[in-house]
N, CA, C and O atoms as a GROMACS GRO file, in nm:
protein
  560
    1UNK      N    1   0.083  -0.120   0.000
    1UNK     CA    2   0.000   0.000   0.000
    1UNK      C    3   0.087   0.126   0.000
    1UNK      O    4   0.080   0.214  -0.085
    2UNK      N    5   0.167   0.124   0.101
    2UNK     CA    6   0.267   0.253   0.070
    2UNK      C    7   0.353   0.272  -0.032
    2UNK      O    8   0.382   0.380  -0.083
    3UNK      N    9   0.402   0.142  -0.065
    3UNK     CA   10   0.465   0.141  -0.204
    3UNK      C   11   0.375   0.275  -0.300
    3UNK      O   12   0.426   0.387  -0.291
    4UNK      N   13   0.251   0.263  -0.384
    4UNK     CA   14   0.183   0.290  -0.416
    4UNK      C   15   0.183   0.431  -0.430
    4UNK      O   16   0.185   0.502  -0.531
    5UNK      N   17   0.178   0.475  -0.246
    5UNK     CA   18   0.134   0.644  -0.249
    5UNK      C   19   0.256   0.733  -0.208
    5UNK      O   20   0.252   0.853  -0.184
    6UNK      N   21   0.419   0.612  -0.202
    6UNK     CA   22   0.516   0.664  -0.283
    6UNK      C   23   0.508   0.695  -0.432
    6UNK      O   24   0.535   0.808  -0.473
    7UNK      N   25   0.469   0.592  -0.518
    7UNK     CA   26   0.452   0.634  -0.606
    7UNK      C   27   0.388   0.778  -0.688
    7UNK      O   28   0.427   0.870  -0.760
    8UNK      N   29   0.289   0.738  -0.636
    8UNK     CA   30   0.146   0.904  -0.618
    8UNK      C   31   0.256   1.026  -0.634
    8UNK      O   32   0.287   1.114  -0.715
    9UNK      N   33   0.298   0.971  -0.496
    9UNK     CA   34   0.346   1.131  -0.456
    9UNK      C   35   0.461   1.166  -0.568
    9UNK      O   36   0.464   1.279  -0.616
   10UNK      N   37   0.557   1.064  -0.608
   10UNK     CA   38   0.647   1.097  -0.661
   10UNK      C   39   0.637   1.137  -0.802
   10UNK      O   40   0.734   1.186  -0.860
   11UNK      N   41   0.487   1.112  -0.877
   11UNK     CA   42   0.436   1.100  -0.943
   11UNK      C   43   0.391   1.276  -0.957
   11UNK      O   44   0.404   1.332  -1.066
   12UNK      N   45   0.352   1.332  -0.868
   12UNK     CA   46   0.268   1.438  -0.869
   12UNK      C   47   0.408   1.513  -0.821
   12UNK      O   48   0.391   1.620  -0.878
   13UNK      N   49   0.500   1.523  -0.772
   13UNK     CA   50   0.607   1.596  -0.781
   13UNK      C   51   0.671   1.628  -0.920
   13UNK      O   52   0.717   1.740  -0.941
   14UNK      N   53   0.674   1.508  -1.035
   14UNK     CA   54   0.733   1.514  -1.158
   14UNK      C   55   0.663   1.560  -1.235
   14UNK      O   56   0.724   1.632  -1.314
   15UNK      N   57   0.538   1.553  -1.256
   15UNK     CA   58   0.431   1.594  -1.316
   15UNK      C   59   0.430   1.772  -1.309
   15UNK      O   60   0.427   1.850  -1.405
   16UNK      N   61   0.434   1.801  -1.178
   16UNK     CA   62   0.445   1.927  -1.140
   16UNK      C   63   0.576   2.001  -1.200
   16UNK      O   64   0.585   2.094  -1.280
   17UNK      N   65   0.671   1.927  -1.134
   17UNK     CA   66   0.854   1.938  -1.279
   17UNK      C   67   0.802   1.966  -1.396
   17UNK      O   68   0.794   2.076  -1.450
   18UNK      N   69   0.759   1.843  -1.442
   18UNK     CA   70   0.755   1.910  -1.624
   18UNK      C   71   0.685   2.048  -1.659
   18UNK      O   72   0.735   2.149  -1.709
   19UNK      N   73   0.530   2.020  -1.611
   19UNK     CA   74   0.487   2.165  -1.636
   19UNK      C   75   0.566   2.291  -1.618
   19UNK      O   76   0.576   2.371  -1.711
   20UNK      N   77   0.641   2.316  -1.469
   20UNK     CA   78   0.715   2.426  -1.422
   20UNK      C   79   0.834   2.416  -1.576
   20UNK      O   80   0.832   2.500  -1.667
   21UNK      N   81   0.892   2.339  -1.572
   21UNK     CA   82   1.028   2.291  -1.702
   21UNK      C   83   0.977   2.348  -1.842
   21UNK      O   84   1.063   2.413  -1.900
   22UNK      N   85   0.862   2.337  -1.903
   22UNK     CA   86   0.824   2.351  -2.009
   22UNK      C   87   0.754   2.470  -1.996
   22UNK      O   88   0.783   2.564  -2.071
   23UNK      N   89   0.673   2.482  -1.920
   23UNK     CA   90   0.632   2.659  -1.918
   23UNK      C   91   0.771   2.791  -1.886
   23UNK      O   92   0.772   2.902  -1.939
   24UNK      N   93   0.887   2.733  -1.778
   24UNK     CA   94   0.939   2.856  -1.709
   24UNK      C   95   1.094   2.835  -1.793
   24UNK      O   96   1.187   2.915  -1.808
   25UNK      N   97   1.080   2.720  -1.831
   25UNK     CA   98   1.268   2.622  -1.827
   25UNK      C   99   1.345   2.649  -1.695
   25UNK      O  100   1.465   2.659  -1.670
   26UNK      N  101   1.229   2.656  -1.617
   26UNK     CA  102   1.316   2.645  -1.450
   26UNK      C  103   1.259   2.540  -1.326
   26UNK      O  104   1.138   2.523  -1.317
   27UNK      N  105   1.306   2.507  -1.280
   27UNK     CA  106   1.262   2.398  -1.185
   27UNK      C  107   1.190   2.471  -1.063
   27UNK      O  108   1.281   2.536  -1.012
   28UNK      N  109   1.076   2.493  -0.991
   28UNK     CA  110   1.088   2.579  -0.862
   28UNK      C  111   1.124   2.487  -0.741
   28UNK      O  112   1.105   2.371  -0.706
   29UNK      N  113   1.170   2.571  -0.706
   29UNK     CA  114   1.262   2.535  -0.586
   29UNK      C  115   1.234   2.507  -0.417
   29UNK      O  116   1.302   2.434  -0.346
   30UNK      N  117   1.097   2.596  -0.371
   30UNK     CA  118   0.999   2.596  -0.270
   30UNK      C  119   0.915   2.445  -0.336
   30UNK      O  120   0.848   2.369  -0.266
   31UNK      N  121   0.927   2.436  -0.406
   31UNK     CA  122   0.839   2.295  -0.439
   31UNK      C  123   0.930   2.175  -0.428
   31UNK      O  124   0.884   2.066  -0.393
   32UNK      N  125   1.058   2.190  -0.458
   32UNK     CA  126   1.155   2.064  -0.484
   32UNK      C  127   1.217   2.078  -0.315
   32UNK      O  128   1.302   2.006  -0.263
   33UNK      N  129   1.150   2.180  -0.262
   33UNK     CA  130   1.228   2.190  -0.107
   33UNK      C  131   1.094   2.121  -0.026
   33UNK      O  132   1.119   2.055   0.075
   34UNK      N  133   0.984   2.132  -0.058
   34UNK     CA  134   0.883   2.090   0.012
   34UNK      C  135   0.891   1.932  -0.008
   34UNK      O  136   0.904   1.858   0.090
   35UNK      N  137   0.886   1.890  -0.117
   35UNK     CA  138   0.899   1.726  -0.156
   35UNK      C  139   1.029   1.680  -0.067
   35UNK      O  140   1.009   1.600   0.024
   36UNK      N  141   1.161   1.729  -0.091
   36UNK     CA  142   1.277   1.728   0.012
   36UNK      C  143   1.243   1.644   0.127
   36UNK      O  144   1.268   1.527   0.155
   37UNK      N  145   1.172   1.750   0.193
   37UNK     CA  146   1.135   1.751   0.317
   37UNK      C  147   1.068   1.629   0.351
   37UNK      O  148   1.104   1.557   0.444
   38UNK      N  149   0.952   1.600   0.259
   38UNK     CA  150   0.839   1.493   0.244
   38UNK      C  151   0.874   1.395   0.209
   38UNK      O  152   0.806   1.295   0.233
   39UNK      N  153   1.021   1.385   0.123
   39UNK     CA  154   1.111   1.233   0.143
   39UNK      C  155   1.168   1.174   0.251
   39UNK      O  156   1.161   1.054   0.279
   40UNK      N  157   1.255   1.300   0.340
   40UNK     CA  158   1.280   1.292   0.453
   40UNK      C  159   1.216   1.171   0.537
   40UNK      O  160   1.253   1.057   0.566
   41UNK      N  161   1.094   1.256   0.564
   41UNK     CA  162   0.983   1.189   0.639
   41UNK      C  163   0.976   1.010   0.607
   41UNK      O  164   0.989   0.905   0.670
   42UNK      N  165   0.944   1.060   0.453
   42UNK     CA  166   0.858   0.905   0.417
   42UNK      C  167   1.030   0.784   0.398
   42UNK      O  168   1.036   0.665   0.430
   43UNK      N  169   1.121   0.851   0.352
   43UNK     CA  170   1.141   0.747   0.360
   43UNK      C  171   1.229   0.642   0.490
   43UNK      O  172   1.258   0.527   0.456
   44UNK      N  173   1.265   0.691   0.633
   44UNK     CA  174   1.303   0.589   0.718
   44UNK      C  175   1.166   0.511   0.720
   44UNK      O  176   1.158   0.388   0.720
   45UNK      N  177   1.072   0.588   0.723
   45UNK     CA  178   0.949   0.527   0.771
   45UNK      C  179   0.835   0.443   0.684
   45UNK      O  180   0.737   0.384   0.729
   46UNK      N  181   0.874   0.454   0.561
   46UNK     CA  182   0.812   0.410   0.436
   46UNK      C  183   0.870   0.312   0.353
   46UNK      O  184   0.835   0.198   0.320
   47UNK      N  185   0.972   0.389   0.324
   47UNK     CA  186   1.088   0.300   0.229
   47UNK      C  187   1.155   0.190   0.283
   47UNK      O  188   1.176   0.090   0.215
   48UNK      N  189   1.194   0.201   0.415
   48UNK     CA  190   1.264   0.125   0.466
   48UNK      C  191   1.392   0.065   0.409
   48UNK      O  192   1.415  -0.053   0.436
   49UNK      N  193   1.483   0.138   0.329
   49UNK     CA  194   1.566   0.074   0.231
   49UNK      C  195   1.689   0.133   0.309
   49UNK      O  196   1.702   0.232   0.380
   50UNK      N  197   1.807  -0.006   0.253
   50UNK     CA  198   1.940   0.031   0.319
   50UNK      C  199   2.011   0.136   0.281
   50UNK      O  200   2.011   0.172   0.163
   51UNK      N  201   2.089   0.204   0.385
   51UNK     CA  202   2.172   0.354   0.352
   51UNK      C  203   2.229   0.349   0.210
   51UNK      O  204   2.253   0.443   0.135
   52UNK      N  205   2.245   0.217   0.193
   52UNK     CA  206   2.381   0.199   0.071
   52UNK      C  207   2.292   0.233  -0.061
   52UNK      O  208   2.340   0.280  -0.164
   53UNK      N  209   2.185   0.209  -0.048
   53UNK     CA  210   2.039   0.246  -0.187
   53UNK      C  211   2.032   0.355  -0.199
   53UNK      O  212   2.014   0.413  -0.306
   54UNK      N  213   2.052   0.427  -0.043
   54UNK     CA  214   1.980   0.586  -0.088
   54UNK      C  215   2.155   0.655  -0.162
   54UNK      O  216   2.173   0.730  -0.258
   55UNK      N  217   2.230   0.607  -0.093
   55UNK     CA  218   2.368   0.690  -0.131
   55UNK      C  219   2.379   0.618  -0.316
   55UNK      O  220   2.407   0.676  -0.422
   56UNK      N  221   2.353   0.514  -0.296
   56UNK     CA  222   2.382   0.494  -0.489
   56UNK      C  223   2.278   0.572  -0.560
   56UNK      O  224   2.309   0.624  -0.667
   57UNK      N  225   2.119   0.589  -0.499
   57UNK     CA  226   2.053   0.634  -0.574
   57UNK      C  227   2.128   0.806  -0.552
   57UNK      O  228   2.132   0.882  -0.649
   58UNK      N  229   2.167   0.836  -0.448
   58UNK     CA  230   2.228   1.027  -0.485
   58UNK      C  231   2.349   1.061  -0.549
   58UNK      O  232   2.412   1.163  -0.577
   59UNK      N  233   2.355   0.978  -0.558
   59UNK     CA  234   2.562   0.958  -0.648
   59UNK      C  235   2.516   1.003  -0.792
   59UNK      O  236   2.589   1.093  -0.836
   60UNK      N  237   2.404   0.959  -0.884
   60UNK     CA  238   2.389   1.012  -0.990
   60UNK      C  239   2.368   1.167  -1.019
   60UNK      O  240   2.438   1.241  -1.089
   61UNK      N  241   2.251   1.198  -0.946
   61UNK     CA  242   2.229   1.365  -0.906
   61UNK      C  243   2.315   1.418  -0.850
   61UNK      O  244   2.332   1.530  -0.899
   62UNK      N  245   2.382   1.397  -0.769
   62UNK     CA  246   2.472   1.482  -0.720
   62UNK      C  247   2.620   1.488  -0.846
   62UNK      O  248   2.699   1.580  -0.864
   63UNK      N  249   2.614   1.377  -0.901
   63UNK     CA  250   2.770   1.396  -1.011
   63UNK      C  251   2.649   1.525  -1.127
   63UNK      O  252   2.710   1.618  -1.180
   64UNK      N  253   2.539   1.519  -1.146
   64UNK     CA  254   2.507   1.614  -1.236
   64UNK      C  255   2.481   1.720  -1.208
   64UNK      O  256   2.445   1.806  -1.288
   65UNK      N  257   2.497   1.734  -1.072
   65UNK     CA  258   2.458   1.853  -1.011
   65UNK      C  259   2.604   1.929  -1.016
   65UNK      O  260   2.601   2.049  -1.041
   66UNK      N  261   2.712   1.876  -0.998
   66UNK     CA  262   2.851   1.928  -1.027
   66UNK      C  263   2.872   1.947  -1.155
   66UNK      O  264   2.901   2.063  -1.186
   67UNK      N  265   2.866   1.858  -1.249
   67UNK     CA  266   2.854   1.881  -1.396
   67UNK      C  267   2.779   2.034  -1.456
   67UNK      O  268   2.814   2.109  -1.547
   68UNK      N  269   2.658   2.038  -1.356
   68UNK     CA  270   2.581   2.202  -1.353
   68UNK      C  271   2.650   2.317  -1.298
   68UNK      O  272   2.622   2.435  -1.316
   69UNK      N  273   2.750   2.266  -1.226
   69UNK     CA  274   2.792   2.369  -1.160
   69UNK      C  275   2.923   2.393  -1.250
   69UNK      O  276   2.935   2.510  -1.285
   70UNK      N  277   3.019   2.308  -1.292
   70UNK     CA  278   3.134   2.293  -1.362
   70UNK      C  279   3.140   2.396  -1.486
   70UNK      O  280   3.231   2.476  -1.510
   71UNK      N  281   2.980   2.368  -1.583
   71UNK     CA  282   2.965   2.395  -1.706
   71UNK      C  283   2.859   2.546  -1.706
   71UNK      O  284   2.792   2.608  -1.788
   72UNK      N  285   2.890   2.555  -1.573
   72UNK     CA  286   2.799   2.728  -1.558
   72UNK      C  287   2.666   2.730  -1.614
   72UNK      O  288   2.631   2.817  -1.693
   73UNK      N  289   2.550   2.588  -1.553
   73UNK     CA  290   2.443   2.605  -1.592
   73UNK      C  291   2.417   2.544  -1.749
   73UNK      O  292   2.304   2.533  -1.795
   74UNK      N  293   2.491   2.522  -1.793
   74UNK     CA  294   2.504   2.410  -1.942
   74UNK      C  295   2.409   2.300  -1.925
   74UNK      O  296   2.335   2.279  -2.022
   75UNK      N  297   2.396   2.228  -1.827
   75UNK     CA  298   2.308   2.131  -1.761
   75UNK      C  299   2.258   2.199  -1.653
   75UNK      O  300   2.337   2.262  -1.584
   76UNK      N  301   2.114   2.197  -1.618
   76UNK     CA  302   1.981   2.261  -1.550
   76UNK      C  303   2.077   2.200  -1.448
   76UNK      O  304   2.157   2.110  -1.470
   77UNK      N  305   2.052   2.279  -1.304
   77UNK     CA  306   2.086   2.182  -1.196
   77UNK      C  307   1.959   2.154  -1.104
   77UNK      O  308   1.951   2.090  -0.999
   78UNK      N  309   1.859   2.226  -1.180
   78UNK     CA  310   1.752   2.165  -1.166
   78UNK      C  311   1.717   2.023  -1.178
   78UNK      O  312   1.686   1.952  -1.083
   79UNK      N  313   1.722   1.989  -1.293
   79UNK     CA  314   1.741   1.807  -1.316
   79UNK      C  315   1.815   1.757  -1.187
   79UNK      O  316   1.774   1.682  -1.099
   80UNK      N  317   1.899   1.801  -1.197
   80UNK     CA  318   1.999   1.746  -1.088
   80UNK      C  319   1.914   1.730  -0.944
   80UNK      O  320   1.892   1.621  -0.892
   81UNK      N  321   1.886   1.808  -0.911
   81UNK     CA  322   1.783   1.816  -0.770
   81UNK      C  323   1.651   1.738  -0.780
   81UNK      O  324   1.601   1.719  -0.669
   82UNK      N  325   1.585   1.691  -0.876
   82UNK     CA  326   1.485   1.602  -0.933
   82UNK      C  327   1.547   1.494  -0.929
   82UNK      O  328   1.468   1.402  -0.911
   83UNK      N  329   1.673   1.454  -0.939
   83UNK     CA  330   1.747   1.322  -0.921
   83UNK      C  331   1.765   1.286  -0.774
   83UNK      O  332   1.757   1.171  -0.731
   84UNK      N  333   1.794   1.410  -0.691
   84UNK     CA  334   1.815   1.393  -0.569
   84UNK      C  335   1.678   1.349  -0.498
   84UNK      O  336   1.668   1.252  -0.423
   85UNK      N  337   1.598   1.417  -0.527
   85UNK     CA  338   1.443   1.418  -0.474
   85UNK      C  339   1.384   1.294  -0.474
   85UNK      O  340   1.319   1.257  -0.376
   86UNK      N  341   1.402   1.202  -0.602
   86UNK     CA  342   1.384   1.120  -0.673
   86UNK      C  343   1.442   0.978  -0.596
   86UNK      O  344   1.380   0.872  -0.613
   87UNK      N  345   1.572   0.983  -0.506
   87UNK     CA  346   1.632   0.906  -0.427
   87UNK      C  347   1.573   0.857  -0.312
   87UNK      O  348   1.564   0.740  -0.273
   88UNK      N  349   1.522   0.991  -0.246
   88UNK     CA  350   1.414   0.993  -0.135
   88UNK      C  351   1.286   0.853  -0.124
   88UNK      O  352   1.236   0.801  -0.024
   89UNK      N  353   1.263   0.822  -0.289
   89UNK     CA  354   1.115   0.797  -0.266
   89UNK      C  355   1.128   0.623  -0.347
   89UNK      O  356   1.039   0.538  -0.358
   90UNK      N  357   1.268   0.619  -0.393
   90UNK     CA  358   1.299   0.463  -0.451
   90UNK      C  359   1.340   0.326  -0.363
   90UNK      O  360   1.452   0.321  -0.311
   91UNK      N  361   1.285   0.262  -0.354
   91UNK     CA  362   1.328   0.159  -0.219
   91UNK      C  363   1.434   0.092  -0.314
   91UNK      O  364   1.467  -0.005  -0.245
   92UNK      N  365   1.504   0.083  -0.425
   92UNK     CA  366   1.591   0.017  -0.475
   92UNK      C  367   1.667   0.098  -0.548
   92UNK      O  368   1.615   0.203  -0.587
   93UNK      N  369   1.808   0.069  -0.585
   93UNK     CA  370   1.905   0.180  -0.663
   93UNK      C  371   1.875   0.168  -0.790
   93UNK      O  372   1.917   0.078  -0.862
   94UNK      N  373   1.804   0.256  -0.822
   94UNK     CA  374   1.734   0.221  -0.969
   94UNK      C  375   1.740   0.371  -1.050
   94UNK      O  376   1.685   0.380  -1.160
   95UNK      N  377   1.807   0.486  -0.992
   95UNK     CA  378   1.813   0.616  -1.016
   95UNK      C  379   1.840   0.625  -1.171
   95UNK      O  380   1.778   0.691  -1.255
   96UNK      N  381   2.010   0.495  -1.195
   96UNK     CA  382   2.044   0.501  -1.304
   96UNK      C  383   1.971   0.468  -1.424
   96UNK      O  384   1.968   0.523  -1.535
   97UNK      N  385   1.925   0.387  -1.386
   97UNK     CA  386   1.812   0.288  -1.523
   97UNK      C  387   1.729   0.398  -1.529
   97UNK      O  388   1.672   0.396  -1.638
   98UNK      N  389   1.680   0.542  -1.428
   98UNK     CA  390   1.560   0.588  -1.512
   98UNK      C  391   1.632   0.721  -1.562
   98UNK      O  392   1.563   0.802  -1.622
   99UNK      N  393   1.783   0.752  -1.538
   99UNK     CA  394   1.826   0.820  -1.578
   99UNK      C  395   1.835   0.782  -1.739
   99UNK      O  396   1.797   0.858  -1.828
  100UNK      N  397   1.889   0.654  -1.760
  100UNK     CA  398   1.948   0.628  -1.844
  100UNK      C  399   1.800   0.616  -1.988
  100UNK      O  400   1.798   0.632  -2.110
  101UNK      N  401   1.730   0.593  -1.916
  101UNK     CA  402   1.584   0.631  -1.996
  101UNK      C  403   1.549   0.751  -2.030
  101UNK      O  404   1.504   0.798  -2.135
  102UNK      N  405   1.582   0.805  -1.908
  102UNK     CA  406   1.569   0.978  -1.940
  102UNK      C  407   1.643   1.016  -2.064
  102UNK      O  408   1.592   1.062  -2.166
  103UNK      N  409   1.758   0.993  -2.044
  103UNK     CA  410   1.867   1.068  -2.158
  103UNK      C  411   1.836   0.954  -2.293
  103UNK      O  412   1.841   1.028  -2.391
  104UNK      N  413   1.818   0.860  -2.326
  104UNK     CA  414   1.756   0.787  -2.414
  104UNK      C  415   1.683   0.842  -2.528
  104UNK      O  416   1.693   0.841  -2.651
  105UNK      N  417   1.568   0.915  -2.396
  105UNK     CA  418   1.451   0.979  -2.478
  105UNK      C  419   1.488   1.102  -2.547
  105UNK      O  420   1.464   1.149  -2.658
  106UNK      N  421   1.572   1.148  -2.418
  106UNK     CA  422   1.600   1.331  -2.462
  106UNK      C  423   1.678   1.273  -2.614
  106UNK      O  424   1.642   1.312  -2.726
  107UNK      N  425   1.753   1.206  -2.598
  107UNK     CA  426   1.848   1.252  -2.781
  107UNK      C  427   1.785   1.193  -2.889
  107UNK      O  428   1.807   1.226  -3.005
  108UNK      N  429   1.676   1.069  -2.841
  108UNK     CA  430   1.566   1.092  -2.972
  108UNK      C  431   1.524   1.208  -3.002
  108UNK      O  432   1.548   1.251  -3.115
  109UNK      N  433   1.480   1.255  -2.946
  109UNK     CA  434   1.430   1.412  -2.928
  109UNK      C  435   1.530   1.501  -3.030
  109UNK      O  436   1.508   1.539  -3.145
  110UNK      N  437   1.620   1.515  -2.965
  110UNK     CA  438   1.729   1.580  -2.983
  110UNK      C  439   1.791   1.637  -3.114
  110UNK      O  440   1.814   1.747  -3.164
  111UNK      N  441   1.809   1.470  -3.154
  111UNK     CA  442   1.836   1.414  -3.281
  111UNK      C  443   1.754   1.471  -3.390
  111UNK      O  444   1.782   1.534  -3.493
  112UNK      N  445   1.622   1.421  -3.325
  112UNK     CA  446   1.462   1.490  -3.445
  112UNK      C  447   1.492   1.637  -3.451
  112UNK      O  448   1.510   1.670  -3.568
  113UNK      N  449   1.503   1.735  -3.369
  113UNK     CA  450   1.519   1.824  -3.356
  113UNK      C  451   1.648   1.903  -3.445
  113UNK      O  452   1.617   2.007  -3.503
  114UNK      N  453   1.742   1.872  -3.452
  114UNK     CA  454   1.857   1.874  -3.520
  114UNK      C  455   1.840   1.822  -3.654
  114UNK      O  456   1.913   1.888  -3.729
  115UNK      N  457   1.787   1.745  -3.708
  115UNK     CA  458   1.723   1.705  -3.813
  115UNK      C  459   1.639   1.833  -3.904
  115UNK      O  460   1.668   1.871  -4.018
  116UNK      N  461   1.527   1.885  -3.816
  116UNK     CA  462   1.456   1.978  -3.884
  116UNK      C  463   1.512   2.082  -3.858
  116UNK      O  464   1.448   2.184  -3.884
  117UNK      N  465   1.638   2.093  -3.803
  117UNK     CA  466   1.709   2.199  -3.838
  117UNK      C  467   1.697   2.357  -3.730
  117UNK      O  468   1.696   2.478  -3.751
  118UNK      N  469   1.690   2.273  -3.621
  118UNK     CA  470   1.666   2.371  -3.509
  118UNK      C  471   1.777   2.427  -3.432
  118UNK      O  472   1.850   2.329  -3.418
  119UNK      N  473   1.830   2.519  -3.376
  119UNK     CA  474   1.936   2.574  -3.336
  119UNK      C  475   1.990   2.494  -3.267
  119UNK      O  476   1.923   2.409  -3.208
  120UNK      N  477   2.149   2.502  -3.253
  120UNK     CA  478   2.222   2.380  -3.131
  120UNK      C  479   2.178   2.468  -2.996
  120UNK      O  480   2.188   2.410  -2.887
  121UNK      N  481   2.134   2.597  -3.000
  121UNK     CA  482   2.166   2.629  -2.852
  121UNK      C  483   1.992   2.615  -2.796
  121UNK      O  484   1.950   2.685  -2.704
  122UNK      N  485   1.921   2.532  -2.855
  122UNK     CA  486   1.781   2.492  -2.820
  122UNK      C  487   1.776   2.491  -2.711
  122UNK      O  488   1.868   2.435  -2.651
  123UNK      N  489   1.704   2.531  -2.662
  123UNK     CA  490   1.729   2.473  -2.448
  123UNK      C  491   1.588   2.361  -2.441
  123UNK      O  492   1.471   2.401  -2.439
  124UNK      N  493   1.630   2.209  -2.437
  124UNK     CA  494   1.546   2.112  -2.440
  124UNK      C  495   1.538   2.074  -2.284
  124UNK      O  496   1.631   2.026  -2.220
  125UNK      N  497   1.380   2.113  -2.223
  125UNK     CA  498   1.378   2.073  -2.104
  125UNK      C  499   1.390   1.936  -2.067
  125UNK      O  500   1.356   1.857  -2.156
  126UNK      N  501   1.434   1.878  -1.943
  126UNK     CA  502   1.478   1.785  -1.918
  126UNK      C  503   1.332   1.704  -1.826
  126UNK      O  504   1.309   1.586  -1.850
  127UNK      N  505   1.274   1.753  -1.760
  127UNK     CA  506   1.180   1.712  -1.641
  127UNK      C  507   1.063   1.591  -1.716
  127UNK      O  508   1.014   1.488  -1.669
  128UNK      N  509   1.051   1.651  -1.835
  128UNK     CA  510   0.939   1.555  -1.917
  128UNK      C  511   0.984   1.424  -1.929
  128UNK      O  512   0.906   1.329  -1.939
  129UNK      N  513   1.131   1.414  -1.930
  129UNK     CA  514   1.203   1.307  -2.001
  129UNK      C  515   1.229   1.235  -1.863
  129UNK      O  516   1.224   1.112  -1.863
  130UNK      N  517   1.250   1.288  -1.769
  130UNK     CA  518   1.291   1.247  -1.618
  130UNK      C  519   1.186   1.116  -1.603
  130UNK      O  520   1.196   0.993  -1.601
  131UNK      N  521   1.038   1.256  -1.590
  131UNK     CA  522   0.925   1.142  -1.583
  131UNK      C  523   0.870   1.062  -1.661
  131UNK      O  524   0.782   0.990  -1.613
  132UNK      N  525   0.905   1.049  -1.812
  132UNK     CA  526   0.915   0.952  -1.884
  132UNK      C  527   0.991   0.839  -1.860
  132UNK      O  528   0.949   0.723  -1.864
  133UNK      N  529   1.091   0.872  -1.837
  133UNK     CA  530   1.178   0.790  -1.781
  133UNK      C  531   1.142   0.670  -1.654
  133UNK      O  532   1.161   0.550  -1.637
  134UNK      N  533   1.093   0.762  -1.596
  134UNK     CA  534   1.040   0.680  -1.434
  134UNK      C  535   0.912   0.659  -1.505
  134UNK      O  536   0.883   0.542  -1.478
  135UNK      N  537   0.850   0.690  -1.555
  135UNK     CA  538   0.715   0.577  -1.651
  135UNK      C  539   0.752   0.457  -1.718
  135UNK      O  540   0.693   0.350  -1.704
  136UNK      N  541   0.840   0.475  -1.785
  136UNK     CA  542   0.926   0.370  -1.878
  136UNK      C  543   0.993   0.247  -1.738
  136UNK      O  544   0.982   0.126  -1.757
  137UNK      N  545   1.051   0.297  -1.620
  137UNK     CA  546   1.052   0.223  -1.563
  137UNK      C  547   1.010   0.143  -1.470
  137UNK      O  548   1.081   0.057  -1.419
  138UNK      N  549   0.868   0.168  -1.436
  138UNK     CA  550   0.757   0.127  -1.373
  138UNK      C  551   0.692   0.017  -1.466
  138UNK      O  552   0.660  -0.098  -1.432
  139UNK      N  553   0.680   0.074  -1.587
  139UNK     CA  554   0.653  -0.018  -1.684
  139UNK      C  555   0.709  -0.151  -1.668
  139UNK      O  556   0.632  -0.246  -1.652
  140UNK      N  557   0.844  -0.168  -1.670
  140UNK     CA  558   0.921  -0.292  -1.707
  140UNK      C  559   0.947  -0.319  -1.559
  140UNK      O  560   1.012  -0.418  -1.525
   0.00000   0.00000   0.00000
């Protein structure tokens, strides 16, 4: 059952990402601090998963969150904090597989995009692809 309304929630946090991502191309931040918080909570008490899960699941976000910081905002470090958030609410280290879905999707995208001949400095939001990603991996 809690499984579940981890899900929900994590569900209605990303959902909320993309819209903010595709309307602003910014992540808000009082919202990714409130969920924060609400992982906190849920997961000693929910998740129940070993330290070593939550630290593999933050090892991805946090290396892109430096990558954001390295490349002066080149990569959202928004995404990055959606990865972190995202750790909170996974009872298994599975961050990578929906990363790796994420970025999958984005350079189909990408690719199409570059194709019809759209500028390299496109700014392609990332949050849609996040939660595609974590759809794609719920799926399988």
């Amino acid at each position: 059952m809690f499984k579940y309304i981890t899900i929900l929630i994590l569900y209605i946090y990303l959902i909320l990402c993309t819209i903010s991502d595709i309307r602003t191309k910014k992540i808000n931040l009082k919202l990714s601090l409130a969920f924060l918080l609400l992982g906190f909570f849920i997961y000693p008490f929910f998740i129940k998963s070993d330290i070593k899960i939550l630290l593999y699941n933050l090892l991805p976000g946090i290396c892109i969150l430096l990558v954001s910081l390295f490349t002066k905002g080149a990569i959202g470090a928004g995404d990055a904090v959606i990865l972190i958030i995202m750790s909170f609410y996974m009872p298994s280290a599975s961050i990578l597989i929906i990363l790796f879905f994420s970025l999958l999707m984005a350079s189909v995208i990408a690719v199409t995009l570059i194709i019809k001949k759209y500028s390299r400095k496109y700014a392609l939001p990332f949050a849609p692809f996040i939660t595609l990603g974590y759809t794609i991996f719920l799926l399988i």
